[in-house]
C-alpha atoms as a printed R data frame, in Angstrom:
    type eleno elety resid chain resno       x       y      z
1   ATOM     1    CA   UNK     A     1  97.409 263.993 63.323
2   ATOM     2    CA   UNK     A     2  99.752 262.669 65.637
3   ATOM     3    CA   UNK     A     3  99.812 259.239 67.061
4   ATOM     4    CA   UNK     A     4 101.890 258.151 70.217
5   ATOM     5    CA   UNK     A     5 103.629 254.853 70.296
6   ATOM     6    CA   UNK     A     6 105.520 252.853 72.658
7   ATOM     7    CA   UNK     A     7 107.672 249.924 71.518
8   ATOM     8    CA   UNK     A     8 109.678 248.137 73.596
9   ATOM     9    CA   UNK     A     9 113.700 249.021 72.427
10  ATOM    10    CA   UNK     A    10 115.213 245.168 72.790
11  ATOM    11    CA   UNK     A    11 116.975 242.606 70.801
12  ATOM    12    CA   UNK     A    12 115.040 240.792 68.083
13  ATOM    13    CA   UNK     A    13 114.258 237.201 68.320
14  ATOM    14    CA   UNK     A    14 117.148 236.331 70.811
15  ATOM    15    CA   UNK     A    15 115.591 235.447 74.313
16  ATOM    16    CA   UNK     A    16 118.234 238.216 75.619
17  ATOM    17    CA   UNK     A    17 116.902 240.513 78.090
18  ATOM    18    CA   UNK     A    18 116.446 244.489 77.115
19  ATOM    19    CA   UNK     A    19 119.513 246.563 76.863
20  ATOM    20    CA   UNK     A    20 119.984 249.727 79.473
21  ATOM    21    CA   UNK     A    21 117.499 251.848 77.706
22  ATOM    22    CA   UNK     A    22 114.368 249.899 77.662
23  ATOM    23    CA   UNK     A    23 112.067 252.279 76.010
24  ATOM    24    CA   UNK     A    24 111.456 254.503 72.987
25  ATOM    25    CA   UNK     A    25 108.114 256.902 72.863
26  ATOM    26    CA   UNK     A    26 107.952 257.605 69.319
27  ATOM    27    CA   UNK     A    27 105.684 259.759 67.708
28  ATOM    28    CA   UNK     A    28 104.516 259.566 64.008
29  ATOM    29    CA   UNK     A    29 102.298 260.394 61.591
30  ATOM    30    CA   UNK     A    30  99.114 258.934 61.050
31  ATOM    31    CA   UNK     A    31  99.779 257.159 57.568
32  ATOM    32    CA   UNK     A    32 103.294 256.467 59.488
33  ATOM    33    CA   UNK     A    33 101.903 254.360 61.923
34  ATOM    34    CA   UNK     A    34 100.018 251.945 60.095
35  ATOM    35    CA   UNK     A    35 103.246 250.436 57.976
36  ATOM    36    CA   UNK     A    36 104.856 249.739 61.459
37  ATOM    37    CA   UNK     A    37 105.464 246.098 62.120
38  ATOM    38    CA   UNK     A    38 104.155 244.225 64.741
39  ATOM    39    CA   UNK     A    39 107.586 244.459 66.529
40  ATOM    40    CA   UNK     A    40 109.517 248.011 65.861
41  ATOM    41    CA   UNK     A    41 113.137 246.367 66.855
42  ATOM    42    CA   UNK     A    42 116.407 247.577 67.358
43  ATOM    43    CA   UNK     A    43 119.440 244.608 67.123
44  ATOM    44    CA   UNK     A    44 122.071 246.067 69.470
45  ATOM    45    CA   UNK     A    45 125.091 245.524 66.798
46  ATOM    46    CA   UNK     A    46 121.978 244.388 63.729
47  ATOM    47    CA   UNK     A    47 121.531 247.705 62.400
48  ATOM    48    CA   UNK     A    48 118.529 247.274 61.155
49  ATOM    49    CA   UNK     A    49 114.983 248.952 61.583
50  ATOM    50    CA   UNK     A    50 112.123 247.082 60.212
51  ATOM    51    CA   UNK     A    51 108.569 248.609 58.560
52  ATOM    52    CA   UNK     A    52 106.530 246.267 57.611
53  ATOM    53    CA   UNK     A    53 105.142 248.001 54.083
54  ATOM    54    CA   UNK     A    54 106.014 250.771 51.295
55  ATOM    55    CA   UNK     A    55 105.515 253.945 52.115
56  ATOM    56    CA   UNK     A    56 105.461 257.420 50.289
57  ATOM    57    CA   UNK     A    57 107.553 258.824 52.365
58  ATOM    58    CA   UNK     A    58 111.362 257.903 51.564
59  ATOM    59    CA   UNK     A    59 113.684 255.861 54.535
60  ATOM    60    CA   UNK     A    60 115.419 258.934 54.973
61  ATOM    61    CA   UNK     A    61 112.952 261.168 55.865
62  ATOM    62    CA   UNK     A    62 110.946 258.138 57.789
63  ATOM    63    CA   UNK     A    63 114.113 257.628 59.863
64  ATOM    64    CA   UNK     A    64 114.926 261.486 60.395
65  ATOM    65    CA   UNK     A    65 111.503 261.368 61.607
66  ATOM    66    CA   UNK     A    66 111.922 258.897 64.290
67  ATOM    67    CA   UNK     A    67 115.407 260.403 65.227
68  ATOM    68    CA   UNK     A    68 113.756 263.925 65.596
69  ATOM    69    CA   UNK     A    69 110.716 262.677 68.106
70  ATOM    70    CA   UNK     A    70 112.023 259.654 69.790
71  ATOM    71    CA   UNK     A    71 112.159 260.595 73.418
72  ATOM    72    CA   UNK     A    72 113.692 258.514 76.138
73  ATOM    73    CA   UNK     A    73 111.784 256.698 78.684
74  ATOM    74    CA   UNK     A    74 114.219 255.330 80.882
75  ATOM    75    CA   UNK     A    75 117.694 256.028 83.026
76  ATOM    76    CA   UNK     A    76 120.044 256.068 80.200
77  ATOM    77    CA   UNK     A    77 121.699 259.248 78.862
78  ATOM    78    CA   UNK     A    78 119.606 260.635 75.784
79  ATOM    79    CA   UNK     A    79 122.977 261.097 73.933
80  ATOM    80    CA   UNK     A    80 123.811 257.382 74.590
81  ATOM    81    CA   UNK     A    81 120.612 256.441 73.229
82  ATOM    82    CA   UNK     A    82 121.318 258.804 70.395
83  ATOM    83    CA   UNK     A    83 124.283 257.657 69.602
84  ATOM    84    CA   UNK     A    84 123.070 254.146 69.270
85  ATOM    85    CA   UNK     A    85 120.190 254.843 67.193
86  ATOM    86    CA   UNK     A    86 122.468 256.469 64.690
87  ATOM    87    CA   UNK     A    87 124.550 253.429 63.469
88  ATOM    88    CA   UNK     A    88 121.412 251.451 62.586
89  ATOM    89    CA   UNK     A    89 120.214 251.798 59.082
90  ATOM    90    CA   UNK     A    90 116.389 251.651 57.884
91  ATOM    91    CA   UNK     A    91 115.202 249.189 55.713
92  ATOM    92    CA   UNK     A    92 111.981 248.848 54.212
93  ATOM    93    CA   UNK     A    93 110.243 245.585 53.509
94  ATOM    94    CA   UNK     A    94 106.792 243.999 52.165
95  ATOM    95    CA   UNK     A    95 104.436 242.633 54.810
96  ATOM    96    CA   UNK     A    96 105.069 238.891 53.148
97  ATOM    97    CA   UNK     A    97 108.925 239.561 53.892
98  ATOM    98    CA   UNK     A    98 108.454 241.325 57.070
99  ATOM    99    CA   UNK     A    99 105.996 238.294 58.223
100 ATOM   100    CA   UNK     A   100 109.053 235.883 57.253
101 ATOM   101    CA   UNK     A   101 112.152 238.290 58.950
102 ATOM   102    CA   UNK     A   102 110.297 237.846 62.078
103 ATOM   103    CA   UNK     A   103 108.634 234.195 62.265
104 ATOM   104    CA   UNK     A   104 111.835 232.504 61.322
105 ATOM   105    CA   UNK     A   105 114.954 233.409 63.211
106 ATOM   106    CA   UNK     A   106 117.742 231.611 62.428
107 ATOM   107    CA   UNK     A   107 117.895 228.621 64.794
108 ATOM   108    CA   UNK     A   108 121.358 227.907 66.320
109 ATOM   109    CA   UNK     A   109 121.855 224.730 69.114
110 ATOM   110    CA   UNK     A   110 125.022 225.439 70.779
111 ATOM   111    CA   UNK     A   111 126.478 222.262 72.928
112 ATOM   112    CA   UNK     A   112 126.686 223.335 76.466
113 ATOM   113    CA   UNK     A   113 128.427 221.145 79.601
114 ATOM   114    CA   UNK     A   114 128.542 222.489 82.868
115 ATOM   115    CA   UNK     A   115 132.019 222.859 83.284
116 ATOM   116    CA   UNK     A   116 132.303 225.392 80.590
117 ATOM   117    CA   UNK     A   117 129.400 227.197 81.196
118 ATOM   118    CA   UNK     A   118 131.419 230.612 80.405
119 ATOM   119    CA   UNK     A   119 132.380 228.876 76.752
120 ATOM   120    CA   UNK     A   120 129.059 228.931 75.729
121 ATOM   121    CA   UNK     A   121 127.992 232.190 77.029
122 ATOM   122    CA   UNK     A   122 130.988 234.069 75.562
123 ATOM   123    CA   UNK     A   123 130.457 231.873 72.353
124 ATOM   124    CA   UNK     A   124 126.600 233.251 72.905
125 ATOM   125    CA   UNK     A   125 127.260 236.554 72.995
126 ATOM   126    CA   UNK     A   126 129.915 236.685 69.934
127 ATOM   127    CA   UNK     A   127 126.589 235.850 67.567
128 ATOM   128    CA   UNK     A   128 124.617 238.229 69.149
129 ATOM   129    CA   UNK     A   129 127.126 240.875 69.280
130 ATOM   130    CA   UNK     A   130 127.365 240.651 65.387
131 ATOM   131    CA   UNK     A   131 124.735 239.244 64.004
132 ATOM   132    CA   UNK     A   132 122.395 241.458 61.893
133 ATOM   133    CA   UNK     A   133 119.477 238.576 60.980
134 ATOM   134    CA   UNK     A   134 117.479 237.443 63.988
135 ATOM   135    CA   UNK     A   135 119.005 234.313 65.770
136 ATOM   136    CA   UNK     A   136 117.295 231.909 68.055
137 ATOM   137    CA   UNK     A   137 120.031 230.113 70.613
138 ATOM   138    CA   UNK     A   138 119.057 227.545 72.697
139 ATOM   139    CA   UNK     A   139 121.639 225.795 74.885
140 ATOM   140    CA   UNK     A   140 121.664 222.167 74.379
141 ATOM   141    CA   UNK     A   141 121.705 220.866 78.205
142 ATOM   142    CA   UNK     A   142 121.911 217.287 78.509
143 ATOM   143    CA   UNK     A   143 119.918 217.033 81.778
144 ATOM   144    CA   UNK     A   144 117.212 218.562 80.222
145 ATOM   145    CA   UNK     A   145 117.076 216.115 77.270
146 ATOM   146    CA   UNK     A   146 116.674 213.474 79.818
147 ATOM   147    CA   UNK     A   147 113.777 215.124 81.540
148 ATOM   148    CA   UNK     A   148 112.169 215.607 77.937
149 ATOM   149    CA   UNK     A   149 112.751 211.972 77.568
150 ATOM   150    CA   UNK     A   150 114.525 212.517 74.624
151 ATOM   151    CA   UNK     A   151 118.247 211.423 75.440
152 ATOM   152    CA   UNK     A   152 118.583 208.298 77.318
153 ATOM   153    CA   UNK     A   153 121.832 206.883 76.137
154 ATOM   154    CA   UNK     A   154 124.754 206.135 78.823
155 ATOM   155    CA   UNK     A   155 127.869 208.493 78.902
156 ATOM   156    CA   UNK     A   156 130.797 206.416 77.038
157 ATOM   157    CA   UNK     A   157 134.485 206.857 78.348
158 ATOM   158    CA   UNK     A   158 135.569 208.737 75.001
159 ATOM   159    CA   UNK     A   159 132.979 211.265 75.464
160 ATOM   160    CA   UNK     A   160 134.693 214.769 76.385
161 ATOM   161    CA   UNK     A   161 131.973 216.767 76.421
162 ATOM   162    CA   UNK     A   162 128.580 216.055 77.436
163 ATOM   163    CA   UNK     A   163 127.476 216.975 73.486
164 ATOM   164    CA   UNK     A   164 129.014 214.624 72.014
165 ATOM   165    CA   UNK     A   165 125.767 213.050 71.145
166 ATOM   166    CA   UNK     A   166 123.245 215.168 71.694
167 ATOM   167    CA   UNK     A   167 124.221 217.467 69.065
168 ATOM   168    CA   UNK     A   168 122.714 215.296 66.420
169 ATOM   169    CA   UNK     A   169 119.280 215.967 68.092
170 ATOM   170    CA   UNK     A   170 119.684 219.305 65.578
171 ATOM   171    CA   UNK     A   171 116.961 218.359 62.929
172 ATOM   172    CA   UNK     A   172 114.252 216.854 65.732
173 ATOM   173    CA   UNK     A   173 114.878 219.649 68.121
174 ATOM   174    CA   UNK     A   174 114.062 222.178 64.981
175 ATOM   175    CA   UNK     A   175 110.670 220.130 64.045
176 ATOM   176    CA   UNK     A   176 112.406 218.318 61.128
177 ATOM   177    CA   UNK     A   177 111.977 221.889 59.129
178 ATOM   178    CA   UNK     A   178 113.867 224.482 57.883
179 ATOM   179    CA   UNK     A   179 117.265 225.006 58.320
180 ATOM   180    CA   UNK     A   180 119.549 225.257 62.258
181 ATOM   181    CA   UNK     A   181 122.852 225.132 62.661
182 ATOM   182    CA   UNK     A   182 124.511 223.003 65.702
183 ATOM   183    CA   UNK     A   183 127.638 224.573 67.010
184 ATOM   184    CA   UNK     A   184 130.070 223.751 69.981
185 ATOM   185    CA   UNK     A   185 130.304 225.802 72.828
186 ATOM   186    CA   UNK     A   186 134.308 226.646 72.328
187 ATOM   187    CA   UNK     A   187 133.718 228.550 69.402
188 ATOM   188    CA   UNK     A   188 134.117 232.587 69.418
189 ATOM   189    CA   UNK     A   189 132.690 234.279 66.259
190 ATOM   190    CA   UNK     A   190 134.433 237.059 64.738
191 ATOM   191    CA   UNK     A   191 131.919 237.948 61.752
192 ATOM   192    CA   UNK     A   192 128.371 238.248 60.959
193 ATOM   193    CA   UNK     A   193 126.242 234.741 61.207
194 ATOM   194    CA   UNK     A   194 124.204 236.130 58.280
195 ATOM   195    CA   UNK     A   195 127.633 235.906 56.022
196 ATOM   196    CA   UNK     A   196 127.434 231.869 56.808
197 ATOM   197    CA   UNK     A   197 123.571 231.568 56.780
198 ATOM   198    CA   UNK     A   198 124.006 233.372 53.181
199 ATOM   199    CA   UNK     A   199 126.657 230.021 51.994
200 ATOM   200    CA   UNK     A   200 123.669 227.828 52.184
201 ATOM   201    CA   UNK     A   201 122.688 225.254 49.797
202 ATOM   202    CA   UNK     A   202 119.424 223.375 49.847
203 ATOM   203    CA   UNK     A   203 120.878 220.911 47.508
204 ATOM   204    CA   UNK     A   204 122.379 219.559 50.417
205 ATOM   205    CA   UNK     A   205 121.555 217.656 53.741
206 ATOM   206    CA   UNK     A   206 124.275 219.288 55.779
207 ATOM   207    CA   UNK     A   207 126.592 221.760 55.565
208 ATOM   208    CA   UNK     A   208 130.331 221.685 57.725
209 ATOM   209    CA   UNK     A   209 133.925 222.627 57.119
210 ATOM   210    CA   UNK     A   210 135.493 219.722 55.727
211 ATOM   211    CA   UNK     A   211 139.045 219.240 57.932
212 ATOM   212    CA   UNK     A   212 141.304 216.851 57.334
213 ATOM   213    CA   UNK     A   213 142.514 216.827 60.815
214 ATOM   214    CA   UNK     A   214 144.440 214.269 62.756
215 ATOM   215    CA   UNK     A   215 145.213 215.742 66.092
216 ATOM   216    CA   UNK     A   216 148.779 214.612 67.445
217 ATOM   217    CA   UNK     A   217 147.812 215.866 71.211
218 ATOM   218    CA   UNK     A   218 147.235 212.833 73.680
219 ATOM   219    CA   UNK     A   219 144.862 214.821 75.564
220 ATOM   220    CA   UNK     A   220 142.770 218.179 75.130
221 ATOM   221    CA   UNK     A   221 140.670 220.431 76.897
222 ATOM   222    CA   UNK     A   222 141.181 219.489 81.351
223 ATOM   223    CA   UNK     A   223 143.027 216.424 80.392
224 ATOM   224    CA   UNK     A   224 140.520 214.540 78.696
225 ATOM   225    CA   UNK     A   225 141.857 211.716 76.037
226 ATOM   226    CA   UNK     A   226 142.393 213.329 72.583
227 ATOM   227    CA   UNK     A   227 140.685 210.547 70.006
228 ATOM   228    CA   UNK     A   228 141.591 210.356 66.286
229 ATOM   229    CA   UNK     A   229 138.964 208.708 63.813
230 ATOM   230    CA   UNK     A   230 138.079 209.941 60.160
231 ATOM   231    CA   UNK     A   231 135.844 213.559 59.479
232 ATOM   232    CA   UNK     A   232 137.495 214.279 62.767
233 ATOM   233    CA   UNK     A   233 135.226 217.992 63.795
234 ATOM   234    CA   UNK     A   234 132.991 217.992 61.216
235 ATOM   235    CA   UNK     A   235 129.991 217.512 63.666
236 ATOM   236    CA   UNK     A   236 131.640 220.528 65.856
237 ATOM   237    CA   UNK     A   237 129.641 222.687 63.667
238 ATOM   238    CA   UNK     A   238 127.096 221.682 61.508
239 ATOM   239    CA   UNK     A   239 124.519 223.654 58.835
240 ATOM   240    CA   UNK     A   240 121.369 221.474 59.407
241 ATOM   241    CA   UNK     A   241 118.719 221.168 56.242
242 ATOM   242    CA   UNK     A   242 116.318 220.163 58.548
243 ATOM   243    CA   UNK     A   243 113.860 218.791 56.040
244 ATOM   244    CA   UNK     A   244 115.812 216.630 53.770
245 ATOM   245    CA   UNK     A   245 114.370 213.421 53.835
246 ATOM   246    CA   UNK     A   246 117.917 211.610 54.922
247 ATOM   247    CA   UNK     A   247 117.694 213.683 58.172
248 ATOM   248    CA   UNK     A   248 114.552 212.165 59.038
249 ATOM   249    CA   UNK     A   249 116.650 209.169 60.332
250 ATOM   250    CA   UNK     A   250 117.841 211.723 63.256
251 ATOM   251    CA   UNK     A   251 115.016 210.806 65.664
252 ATOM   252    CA   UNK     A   252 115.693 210.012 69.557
253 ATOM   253    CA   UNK     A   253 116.314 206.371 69.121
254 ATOM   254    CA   UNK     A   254 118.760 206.680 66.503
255 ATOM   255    CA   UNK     A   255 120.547 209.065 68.391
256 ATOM   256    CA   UNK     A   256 120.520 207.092 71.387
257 ATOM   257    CA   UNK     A   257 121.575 203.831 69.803
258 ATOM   258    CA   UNK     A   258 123.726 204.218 66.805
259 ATOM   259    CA   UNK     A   259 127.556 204.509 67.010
260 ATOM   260    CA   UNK     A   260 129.926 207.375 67.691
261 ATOM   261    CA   UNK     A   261 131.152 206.255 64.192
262 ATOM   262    CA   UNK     A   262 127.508 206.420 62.271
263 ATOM   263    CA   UNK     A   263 127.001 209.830 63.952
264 ATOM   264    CA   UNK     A   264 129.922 211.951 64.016
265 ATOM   265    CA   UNK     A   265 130.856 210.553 60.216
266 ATOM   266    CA   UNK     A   266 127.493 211.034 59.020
267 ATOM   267    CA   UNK     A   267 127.086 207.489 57.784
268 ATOM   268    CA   UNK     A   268 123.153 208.172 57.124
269 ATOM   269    CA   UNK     A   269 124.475 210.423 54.043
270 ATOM   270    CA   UNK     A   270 126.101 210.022 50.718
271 ATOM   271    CA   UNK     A   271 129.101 212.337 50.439
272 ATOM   272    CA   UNK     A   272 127.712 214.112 47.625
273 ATOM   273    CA   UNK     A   273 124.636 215.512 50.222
274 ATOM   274    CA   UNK     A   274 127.626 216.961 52.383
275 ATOM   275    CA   UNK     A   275 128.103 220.553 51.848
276 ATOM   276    CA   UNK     A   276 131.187 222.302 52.192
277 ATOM   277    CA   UNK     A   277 131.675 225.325 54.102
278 ATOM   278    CA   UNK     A   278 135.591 227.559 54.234
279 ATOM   279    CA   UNK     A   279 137.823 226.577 56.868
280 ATOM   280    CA   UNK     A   280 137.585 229.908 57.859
281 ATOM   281    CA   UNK     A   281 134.135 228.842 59.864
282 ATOM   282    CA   UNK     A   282 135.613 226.280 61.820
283 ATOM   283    CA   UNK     A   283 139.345 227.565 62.282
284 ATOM   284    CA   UNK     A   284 140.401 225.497 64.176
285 ATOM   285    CA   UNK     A   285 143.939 226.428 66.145
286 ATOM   286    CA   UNK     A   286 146.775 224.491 65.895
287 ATOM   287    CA   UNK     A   287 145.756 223.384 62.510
288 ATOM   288    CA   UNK     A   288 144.109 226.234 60.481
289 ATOM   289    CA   UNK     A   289 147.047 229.119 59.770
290 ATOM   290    CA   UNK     A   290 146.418 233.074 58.642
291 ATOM   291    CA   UNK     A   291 148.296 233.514 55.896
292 ATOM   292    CA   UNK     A   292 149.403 237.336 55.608
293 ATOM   293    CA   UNK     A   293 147.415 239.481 53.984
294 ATOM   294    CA   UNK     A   294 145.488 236.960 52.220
295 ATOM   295    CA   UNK     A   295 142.159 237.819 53.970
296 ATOM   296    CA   UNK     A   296 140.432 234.718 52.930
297 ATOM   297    CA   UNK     A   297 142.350 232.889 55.681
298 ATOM   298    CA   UNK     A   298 141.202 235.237 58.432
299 ATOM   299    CA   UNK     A   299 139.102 233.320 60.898
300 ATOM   300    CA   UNK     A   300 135.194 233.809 61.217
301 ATOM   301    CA   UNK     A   301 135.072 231.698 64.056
302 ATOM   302    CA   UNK     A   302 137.662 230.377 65.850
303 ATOM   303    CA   UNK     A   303 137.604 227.011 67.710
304 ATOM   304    CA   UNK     A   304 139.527 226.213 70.433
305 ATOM   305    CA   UNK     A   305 139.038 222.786 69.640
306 ATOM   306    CA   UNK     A   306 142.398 221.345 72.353
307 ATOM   307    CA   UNK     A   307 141.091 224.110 75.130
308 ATOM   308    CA   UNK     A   308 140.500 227.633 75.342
309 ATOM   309    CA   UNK     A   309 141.677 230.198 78.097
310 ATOM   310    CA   UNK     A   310 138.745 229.161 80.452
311 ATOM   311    CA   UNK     A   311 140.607 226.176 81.178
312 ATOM   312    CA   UNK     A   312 144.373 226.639 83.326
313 ATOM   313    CA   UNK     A   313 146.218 224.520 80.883
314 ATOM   314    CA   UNK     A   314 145.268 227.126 77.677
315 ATOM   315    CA   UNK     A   315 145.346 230.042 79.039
316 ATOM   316    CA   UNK     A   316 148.458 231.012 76.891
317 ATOM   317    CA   UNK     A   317 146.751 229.393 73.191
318 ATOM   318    CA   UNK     A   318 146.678 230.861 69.757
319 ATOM   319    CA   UNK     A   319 143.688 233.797 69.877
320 ATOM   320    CA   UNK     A   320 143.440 233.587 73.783
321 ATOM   321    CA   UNK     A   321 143.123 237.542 74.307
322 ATOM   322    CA   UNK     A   322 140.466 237.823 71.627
323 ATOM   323    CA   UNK     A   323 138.367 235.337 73.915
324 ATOM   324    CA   UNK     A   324 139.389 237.158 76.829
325 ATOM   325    CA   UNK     A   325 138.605 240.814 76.015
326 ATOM   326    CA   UNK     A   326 135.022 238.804 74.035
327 ATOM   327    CA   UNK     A   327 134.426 237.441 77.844
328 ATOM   328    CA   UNK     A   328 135.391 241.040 79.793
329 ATOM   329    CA   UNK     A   329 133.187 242.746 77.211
330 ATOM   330    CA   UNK     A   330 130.412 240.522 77.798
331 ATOM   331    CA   UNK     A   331 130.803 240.592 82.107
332 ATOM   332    CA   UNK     A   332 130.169 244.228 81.247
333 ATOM   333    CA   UNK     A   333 127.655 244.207 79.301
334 ATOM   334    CA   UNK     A   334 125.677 241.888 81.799
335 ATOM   335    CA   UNK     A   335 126.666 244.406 84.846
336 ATOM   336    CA   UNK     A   336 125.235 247.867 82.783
337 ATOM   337    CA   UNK     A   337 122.943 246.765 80.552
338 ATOM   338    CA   UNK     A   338 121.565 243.027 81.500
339 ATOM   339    CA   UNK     A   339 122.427 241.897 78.402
C-alpha cells in the first residue's frame, strides 16, 4: 500500500521562516513510512535528509523514491524544486541519533546593537547559508536582558558595542549545559559551522582563537575609542562548555558586577582550561594575512573587528565585497523566498 504524507519543506532547527516552496506531498511505502522522523527536513545549503531508523531498502533507492513521487504543493517551479532536492544527500541514522540530531541544535548567541542591525543579520545568514548541522541563533538584545531582569549593569564609556558584557551571559542563557558558542555580530562566515563545532574539546572550559593583537587604530567602527588591554578579541568569539564547573561562576550578578578585565580575560579560568581554536575562525583584518596558496590561512570567518562596509568610514576594507554580495544575496533571499 501506499501512504500519503505531507511534511512541511523548511529549515531545521533555525527559527527561519519556510523557503519559496513550502510543501512536499510525498508518497511512500508502507514499511517506508514508519522509519520517517518526526521532522522530514530539508537544510536549504545542509544537504542532508534525515530517517530516523535502518531500513531494507538501500538510501539510494529510498531517495530515488522520494525524488520520483514528491509532488509540489505550492507556487514554485517543479524544476526549481527539483533542482534543489538534488544536491541534498540521504543519510540514514538510529532513532537514539536521530532523537539527538534534532533535540540539540547547536546553540549560537550572536551580539546584536541596534545600530548594526544589518551586521548581525548578514552574519545570521552566512551560518545558515552553510551550515549542514542544525543551529539555534538567538540575537543577544540588551533591552531584552533588562526586561528578563537579567542585565542590570550601567553602560561604561569604553563600551563600543552594547555586547560588550552581555556576551558572557553564554553559559546561563544555554541552562549551564552543553556546549554554545557566543559570536559578534561583525563576523561573516565563509565555511561550514559544523567544521568548528567538530574542533571541540570537552577537556576544556572555553574554546577562542588566541590573538596576540594590539590594535594601533585610535578609533574603530563610527568613531568609537579603539582600547588596548591583554587577550584583546578573545571574547569576540567564544566556544562555550557550558557545564564545566568554572563556568558556573557566569551567573547574572557576576556578569553585572565584575570588571571588563575579569570578563573579557577570563580571569575565572586557568590558562590550561582555555582552548585554542586557528586564527582562521576569528580572522581578523588588518592583522590576520592569507598567505598564497597555503590554504590553511584562508579565512573561515572573517571579522571586521575596526568596521565593516555597513559603516561609511569602511566601506573600502579588506573583504568588503564578500560582505556586500553576502548582504545583496541575503536582501534577495528575504524578497523571493522569506528567508
Amino acid at each position: 500500500m501506499w501512504k500519503r504524507f505531507i511534511r512541511n519543506l523548511r529549515e531545521t532547527s533555525v527559527g527561519a521562516p519556510p523557503i519559496s516552496f513550502l510543501r512536499l506531498q510525498l508518497l511512500l511505502s508502507e514499511d517506508l513510512s514508519a522509519c520517517l522522523s518526526e521532522d522530514l527536513s530539508f537544510p536549504r545549503r545542509g544537504h542532508i535528509l534525515k530517517l530516523s531508523d535502518t531500513v531494507e531498502a538501500s538510501p539510494d533507492e529510498i531517495w530515488s523514491t522520494i525524488m520520483s513521487t514528491a509532488i509540489i504543493d505550492s507556487n514554485s517551479n517543479a524544476n526549481e524544486v527539483k533542482s534543489e532536492l538534488s544536491n541534498c544527500k540521504l543519510s540514514v541514522e538510529s532513532p537514539v541519533d536521530a532523537k539527538r540530531h534534532n533535540a540539540n541544535p547547536f546553540r549560537i548567541f550572536i551580539g546584536y546593537d541596534p545600530r548594526e542591525d544589518v551586521a548581525y543579520e548578514v552574519c545570521r545568514y552566512s551560518i545558515l547559508k552553510r551550515s549542514s548541522v542544525p543551529v539555534e541563533i538567538k540575537p543577544l538584545k540588551q533591552s531584552e536582558l533588562r526586561e528578563k531582569g537579567l542585565y542590570w549593569r550601567e553602560r561604561g564609556k569604553l563600551e563600543s558595542t552594547e555586547f560588550s558584557f552581555t556576551r558572557f551571559l553564554t553559559p546561563h542563557l544555554a541552562n549551564f549545559d552543553g556546549w554554545a558558542m557566543f559570536v559578534d555580530c561583525d563576523f561573516l562566515y565563509l565555511a561550514d559551522i559544523k567544521e568548528l563545532v567538530d574542533l571541540i574539546d570537552n577537556n576544556y572550559a572555553i574554546m577562542c582563537v588566541q590573538h596576540d593583537y594590539a590594535p594601533k587604530e585610535a578609533t574603530k567602527m563610527d568613531g568609537v575609542v579603539q582600547t588596548v588591554y591583554p587577550r584583546k578579541n578573545w571574547s569576540s568569539m567564544v566556544l562555550y562548555n557550558c557545564g564545566h564547573p568554572k563556568n558556573m561562576v557566569l551567573t547574572p550578578e557576576t556578569v553585572n558586577s565584575q570588571t571588563g578585565a575579569y570578563l573579557h580575560r577570563f580571569q575565572w579560568l586557568e590558562d590550561d582550561e582555555i582552548g585554542s581554536i586557528p586564527f582562521v575562525w576569528n580572522f581578523l583584518i588588518g592583522h590576520n594575512e592569507v598567505v598564497e596558496k597555503d590554504h590553511s590561512t584562508f579565512p573561515k570567518a572573517i571579522h571586521y573587528t575596526l568596521g565593516g562596509p555597513w559603516f561609511d568610514a569602511w566601506k573600502n576594507c579588506e573583504f568588503a565585497d564578500l560582505w556586500v554580495n553576502e548582504m545583496e544575496e541575503h536582501k534577495k533571499k528575504i524578497k523571493s523566498n522569506g528567508f
